[in-house]
C-alpha positions in Angstrom: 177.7 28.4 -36.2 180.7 27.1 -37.8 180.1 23.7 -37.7 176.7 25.1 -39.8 178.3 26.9 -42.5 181.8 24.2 -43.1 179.7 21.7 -45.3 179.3 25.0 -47.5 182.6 26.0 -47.6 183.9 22.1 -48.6 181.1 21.9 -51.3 182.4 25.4 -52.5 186.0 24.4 -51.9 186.7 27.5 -49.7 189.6 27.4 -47.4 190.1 31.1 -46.6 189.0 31.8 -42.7 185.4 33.0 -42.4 183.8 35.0 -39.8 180.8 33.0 -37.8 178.6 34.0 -35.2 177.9 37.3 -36.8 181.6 38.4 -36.5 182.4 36.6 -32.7 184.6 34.1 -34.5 186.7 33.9 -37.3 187.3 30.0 -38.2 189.9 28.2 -40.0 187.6 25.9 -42.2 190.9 23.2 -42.3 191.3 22.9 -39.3 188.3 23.9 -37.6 190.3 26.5 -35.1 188.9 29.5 -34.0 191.3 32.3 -35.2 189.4 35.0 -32.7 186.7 34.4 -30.6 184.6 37.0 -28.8 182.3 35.3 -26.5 179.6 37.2 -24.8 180.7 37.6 -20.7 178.9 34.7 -18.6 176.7 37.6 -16.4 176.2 39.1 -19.1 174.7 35.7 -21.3 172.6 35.2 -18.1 171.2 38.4 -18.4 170.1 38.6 -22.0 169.0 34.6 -21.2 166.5 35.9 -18.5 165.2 38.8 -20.3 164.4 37.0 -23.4 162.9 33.9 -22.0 160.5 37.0 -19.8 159.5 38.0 -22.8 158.2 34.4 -24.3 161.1 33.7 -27.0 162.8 30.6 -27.6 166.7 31.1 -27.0 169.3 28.9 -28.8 172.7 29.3 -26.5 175.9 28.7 -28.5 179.2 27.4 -26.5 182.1 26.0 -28.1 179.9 25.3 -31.4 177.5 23.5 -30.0 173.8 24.4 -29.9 172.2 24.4 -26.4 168.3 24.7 -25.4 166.6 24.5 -22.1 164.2 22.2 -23.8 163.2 20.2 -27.1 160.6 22.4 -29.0 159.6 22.3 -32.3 161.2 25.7 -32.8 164.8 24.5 -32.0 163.5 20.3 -33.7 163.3 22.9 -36.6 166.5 24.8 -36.4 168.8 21.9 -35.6 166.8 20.0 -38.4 168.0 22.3 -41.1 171.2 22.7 -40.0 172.1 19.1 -39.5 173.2 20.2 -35.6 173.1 17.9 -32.6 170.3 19.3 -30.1 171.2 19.5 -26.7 168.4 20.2 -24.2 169.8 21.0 -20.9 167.0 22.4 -18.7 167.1 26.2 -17.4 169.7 28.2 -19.8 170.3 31.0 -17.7 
């Protein structure tokens, strides 16, 4: 996320864009614009959503750099914890 990595790049004084979302965005740490951004298609979100939840896995969804959940688990508690995010549990993902 982009809002994860900016405290970084102030502490390091980087102002270069950097590439987020394991190269789905490229960010302008100044001004917080998204350069590019590469989202995954809705269907195919819902898709991947559906299979992983089948499976048993907890799934952080990302839209506009913020981090949704379908609910509050210690696994997400955790994740937002260390990255200083805003949790926000919305019920079924998909």
């Amino acid at each position: 996320m982009f809002r994860s990595v900016k405290p970084y790049l102030e502490r390091a004084g980087i102002d270069d864009p950097v590439v987020c979302y394991q190269g789905a965005v490229v960010a302008d740490p100044r001004t917080g614009e998204f350069l590019r951004h590469e989202p995954i298609p809705l269907e195919l979100a819902r898709t991947a959503i559906v299979a992983i939840q089948e499976e048993g896995f907890h799934v952080n969804c990302y839209v506009s750099d913020e981090l949704y959940v379908a609910e509050v688990t210690p696994e997400s508690q955790r994740y937002a914890g260390f990255q200083s995010l805003p949790l926000n549990a919305v019920g079924d993902l998909a």
